[in-house]
N, C-alpha and C positions, 0 to 999 in steps of 0.2 A: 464684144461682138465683132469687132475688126479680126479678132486672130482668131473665128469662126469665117469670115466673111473670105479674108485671103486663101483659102485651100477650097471654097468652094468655085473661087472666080476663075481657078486654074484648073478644077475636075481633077484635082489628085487625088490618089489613089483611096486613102485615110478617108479624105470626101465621097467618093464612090461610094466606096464600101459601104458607110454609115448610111449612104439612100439606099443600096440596095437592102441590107436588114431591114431597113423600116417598108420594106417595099412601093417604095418612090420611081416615080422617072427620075433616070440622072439627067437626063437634058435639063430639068430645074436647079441640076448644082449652079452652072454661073450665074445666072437669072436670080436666083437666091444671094448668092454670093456677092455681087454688085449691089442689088439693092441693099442689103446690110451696110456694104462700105458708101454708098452714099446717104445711108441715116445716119451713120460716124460722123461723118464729116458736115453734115447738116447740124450735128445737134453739137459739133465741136469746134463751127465758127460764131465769133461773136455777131449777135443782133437778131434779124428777122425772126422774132418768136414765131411764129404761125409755122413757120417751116420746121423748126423745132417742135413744134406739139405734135405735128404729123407725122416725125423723124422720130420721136418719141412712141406714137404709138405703133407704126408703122413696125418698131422693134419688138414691141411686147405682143403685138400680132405673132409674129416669127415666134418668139418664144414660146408660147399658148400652142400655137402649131405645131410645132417640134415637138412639146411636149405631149399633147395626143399624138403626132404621129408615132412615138417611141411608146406610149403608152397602148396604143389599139395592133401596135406589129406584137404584141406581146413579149418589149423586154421589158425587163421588172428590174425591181434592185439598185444598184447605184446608180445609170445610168439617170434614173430617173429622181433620183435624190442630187446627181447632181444639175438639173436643171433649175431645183430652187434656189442656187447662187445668183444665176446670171437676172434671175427674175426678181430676188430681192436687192440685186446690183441696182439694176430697172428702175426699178420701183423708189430705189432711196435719191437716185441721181435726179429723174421727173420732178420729186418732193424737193431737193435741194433747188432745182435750177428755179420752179414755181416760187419757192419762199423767197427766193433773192431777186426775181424778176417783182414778186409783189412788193416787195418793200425798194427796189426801184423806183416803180410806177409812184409809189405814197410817197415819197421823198421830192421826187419830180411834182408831182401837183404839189404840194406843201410850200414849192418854193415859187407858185406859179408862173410856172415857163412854159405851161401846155396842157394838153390836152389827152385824151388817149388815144386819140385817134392818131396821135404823132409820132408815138411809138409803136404803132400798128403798119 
């Protein structure tokens, strides 16, 4: 998402382009662009989950998006095949970070140091 995110935050050219095909306003490249790069960096410091589930979806929003927007401007073909990467990216990193934050939490109570509200 981040090397999506940096060509929007700058409105180059590459970036343009790809909103005017889908016929987008380009005023939403940077606006787009920053938000990307702050669910980056949301979901790739350690701690405050709540902001990570939001930075999380807040991503597969974008992606969902993207995807009808390229889908309803009627490109077809790779472009649109290659959106199932960055969604299945998504979707496995979410499933990774959930399994290892749940078996945190169970570990954490197990040894009774808290509570969940502590890691909240």
């Amino acid at each position: 998402m981040l090397g999506s995110a940096i060509p929007d935050i700058f409105s180059t050219q590459v970036a343009v382009e790809g909103f005017e095909k889908m016929k987008m306003p380009t005023y939403l490249t940077p606006f787009l662009g920053i938000a990307k790069a702050l669910g980056v960096v949301a979901i790739l410091i350690p701690g405050y989950p709540r902001i990570k589930e939001w930075a999380y979806a807040g991503l597969m929003f974008d992606l969902a998006g993207a995807t009808w927007c390229i889908f309803s401007a009627g490109i077809r073909g790779g472009n649109l095949a290659f959106m199932i990467m960055p969604i299945v990216i998504g979707f496995l990193s979410y499933t990774y970070y959930r399994r290892n934050s749940l078996i945190f939490k169970h570990e954490y109570h197990k040894k009774g140091q808290g509570t969940q509200d502590t890691l909240l």
